[in-house]
Every structure is written in C-alpha cells, then in structure tokens.
PyMOL commands that place a pseudoatom at each C-alpha (Angstrom):
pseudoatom trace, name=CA, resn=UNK, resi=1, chain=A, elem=C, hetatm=0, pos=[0.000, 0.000, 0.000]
pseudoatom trace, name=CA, resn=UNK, resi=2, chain=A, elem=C, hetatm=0, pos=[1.492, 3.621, -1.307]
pseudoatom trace, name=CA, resn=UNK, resi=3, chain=A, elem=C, hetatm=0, pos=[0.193, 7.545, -1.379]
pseudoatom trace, name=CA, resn=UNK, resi=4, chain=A, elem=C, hetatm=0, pos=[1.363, 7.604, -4.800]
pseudoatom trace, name=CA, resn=UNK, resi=5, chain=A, elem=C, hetatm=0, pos=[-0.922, 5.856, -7.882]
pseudoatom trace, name=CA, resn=UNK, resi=6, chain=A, elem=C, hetatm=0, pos=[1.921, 4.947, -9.842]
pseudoatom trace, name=CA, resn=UNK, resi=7, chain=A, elem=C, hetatm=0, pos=[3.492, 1.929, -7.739]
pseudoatom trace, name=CA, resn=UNK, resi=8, chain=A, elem=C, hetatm=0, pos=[-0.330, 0.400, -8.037]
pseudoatom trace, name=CA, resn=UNK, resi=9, chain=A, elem=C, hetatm=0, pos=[0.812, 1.162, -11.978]
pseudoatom trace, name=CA, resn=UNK, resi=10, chain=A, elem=C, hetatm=0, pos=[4.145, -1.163, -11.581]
pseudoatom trace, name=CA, resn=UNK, resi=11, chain=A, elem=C, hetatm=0, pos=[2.367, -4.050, -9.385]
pseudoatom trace, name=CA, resn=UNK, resi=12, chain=A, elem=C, hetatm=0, pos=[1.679, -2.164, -5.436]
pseudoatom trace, name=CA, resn=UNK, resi=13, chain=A, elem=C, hetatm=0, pos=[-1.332, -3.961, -4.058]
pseudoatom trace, name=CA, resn=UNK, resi=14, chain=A, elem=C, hetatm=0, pos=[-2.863, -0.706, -3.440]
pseudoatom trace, name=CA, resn=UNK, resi=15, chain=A, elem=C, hetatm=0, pos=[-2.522, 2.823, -3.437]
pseudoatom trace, name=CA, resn=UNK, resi=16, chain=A, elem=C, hetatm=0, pos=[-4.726, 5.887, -1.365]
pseudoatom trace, name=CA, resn=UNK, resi=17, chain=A, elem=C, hetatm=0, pos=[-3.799, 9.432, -1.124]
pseudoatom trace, name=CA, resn=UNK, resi=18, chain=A, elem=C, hetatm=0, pos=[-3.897, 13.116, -3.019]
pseudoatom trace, name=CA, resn=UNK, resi=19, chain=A, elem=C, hetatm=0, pos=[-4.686, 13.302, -6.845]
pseudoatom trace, name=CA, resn=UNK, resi=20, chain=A, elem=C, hetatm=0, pos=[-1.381, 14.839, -7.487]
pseudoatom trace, name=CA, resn=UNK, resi=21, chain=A, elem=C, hetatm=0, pos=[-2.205, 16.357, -11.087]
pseudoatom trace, name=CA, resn=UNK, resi=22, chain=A, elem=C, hetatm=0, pos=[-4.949, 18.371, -8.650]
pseudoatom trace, name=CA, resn=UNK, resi=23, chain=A, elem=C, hetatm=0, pos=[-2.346, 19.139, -6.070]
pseudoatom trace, name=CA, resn=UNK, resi=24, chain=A, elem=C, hetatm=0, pos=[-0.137, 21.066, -9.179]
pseudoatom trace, name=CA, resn=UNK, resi=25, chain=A, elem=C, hetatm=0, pos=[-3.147, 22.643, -10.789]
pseudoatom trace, name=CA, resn=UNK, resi=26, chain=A, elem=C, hetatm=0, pos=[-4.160, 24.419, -7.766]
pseudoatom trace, name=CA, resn=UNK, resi=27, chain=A, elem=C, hetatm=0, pos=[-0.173, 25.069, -6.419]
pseudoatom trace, name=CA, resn=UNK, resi=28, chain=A, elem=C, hetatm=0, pos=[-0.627, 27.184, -9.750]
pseudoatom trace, name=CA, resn=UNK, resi=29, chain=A, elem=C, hetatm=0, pos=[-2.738, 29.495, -8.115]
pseudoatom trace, name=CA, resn=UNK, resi=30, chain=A, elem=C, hetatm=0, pos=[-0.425, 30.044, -5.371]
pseudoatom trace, name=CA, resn=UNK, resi=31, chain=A, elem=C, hetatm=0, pos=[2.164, 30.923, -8.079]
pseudoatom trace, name=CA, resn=UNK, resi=32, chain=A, elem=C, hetatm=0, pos=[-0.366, 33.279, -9.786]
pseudoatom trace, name=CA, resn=UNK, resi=33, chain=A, elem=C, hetatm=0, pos=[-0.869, 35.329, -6.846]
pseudoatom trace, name=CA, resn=UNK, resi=34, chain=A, elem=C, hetatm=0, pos=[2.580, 35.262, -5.248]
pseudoatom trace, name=CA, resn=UNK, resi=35, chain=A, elem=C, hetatm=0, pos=[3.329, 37.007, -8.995]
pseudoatom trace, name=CA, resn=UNK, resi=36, chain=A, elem=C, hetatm=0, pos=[0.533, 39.727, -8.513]
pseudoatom trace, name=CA, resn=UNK, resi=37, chain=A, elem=C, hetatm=0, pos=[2.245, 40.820, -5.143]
pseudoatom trace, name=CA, resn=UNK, resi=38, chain=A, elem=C, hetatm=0, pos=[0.532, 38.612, -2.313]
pseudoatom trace, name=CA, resn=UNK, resi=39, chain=A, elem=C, hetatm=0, pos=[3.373, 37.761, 0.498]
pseudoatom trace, name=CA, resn=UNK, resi=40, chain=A, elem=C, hetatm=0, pos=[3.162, 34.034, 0.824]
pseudoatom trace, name=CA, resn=UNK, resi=41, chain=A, elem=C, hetatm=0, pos=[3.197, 34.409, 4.756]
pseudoatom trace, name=CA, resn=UNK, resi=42, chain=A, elem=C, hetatm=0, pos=[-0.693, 36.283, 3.654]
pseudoatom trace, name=CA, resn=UNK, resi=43, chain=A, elem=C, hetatm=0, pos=[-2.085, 33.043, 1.580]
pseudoatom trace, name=CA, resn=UNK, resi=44, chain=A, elem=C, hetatm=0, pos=[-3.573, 30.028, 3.891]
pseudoatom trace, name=CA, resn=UNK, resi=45, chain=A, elem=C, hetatm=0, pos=[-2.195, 26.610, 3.376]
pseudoatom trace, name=CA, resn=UNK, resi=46, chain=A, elem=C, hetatm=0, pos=[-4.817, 24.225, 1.880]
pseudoatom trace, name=CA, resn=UNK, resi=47, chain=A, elem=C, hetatm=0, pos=[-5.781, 20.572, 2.666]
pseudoatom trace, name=CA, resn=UNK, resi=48, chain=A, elem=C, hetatm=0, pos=[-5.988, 18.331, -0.134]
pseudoatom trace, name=CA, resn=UNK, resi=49, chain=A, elem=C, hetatm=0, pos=[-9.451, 18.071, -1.216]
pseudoatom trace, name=CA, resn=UNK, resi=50, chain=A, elem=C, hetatm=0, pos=[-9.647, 15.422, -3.922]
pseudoatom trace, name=CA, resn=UNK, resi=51, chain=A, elem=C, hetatm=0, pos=[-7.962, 11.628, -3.037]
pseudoatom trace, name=CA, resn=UNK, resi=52, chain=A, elem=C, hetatm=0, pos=[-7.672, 8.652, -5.019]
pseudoatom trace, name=CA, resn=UNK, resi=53, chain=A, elem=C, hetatm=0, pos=[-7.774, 5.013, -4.601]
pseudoatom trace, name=CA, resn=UNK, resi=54, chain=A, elem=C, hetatm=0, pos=[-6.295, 2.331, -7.019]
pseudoatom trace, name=CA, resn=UNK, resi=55, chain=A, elem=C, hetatm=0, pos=[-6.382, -1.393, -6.600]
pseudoatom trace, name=CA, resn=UNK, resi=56, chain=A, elem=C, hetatm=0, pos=[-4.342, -3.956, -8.585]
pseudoatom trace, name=CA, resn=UNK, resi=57, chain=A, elem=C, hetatm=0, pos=[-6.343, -6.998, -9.134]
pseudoatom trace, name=CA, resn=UNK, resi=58, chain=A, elem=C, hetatm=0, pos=[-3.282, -8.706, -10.729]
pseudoatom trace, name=CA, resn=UNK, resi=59, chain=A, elem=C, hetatm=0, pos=[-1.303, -8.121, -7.415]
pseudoatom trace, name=CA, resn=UNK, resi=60, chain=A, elem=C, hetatm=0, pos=[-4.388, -8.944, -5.489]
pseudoatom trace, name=CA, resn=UNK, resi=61, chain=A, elem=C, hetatm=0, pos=[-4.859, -12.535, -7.888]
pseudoatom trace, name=CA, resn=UNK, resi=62, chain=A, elem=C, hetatm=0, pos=[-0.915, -13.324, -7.119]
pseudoatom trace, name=CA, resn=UNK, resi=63, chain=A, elem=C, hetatm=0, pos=[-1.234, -12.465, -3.476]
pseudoatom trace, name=CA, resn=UNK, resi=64, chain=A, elem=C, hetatm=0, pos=[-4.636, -14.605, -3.514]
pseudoatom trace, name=CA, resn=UNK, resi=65, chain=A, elem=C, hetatm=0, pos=[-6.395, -11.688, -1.983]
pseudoatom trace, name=CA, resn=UNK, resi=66, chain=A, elem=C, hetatm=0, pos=[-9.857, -11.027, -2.342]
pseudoatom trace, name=CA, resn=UNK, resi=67, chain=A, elem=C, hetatm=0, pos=[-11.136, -7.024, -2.843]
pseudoatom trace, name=CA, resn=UNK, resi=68, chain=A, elem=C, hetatm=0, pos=[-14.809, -7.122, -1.931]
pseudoatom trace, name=CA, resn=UNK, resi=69, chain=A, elem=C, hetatm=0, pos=[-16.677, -5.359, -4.148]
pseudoatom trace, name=CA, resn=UNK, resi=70, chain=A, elem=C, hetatm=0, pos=[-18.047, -2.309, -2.008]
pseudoatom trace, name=CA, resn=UNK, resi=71, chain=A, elem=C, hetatm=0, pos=[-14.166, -1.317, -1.999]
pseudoatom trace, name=CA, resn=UNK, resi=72, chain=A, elem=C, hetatm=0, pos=[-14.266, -1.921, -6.305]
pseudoatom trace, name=CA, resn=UNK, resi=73, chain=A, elem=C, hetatm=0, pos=[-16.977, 0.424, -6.533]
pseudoatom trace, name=CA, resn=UNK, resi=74, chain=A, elem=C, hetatm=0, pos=[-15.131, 3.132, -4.687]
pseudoatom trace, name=CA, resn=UNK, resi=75, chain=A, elem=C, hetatm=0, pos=[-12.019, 3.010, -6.511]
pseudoatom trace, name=CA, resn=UNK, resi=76, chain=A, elem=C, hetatm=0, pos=[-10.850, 5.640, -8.672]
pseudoatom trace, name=CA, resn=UNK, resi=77, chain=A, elem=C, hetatm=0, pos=[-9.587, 3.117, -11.059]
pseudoatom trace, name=CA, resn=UNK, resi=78, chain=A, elem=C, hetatm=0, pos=[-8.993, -0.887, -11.099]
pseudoatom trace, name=CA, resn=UNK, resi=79, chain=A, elem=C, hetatm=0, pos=[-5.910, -1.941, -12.799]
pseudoatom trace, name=CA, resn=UNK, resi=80, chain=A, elem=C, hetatm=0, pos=[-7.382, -5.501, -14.640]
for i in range(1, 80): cmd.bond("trace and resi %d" % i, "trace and resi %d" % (i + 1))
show_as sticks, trace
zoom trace
C-alpha cells in the first residue's frame, strides 16, 4: 500500500492518497498570486481536497487476496 498511484501502476497492491495532477493545478494558483504581489506568509495553506484510490487486481490474484466489491466500486480506477 502507497500515497502515490503509480506503484499500483508497476504491481503495489494498493494505493490511497492526493490526486497529485490536482495538487499542481491548484499550487498554480499560489504561483499566480505570489506574482501579482501577495506575500506568501498572507495566503492560507490548503488541505488536499480530492484523493484517489487504485487497486491492482493482478497483485491482489498473485497475493490470492480477495477485494470485496463495495471497496471496487469506490475506486478511482482498477488496474485488470
């Protein structure tokens, strides 16, 4: 189990934590208004606000674990 989607891409079990593409989109906005003059001390820090989940069923299959489904339906996306 990782934070980061892409060792579910090379064969991690699992992974659960920030959508990172999101996390750089909005850091662009910090970037945007640290340019128009805002002192970073001024600008809040913000939470994550969107997560993912990935599940390998290969890994699963070779570890001979079982995903029930209610946790398939709530992934983000199932690697087959």
């Amino acid at each position: 189990m990782h934070i980061d989607s892409e060792f579910a891409d090379v064969g991690g079990l699992l992974t659960y934590g920030p959508h990172y593409a999101d996390l750089f989109r909005r850091a662009a906005t910090y970037v945007d208004k640290i340019l128009k003059g805002t002192k970073p001390a001024d600008i809040p820090v913000e939470q994550p606000t969107r997560f993912e989940l990935v599940i390998n069923m290969r890994t699963a299959k070779a570890l001979g674990i079982t995903i029930p489904q209610s946790v398939l339906v709530r992934a983000d996306r199932v690697i087959e």
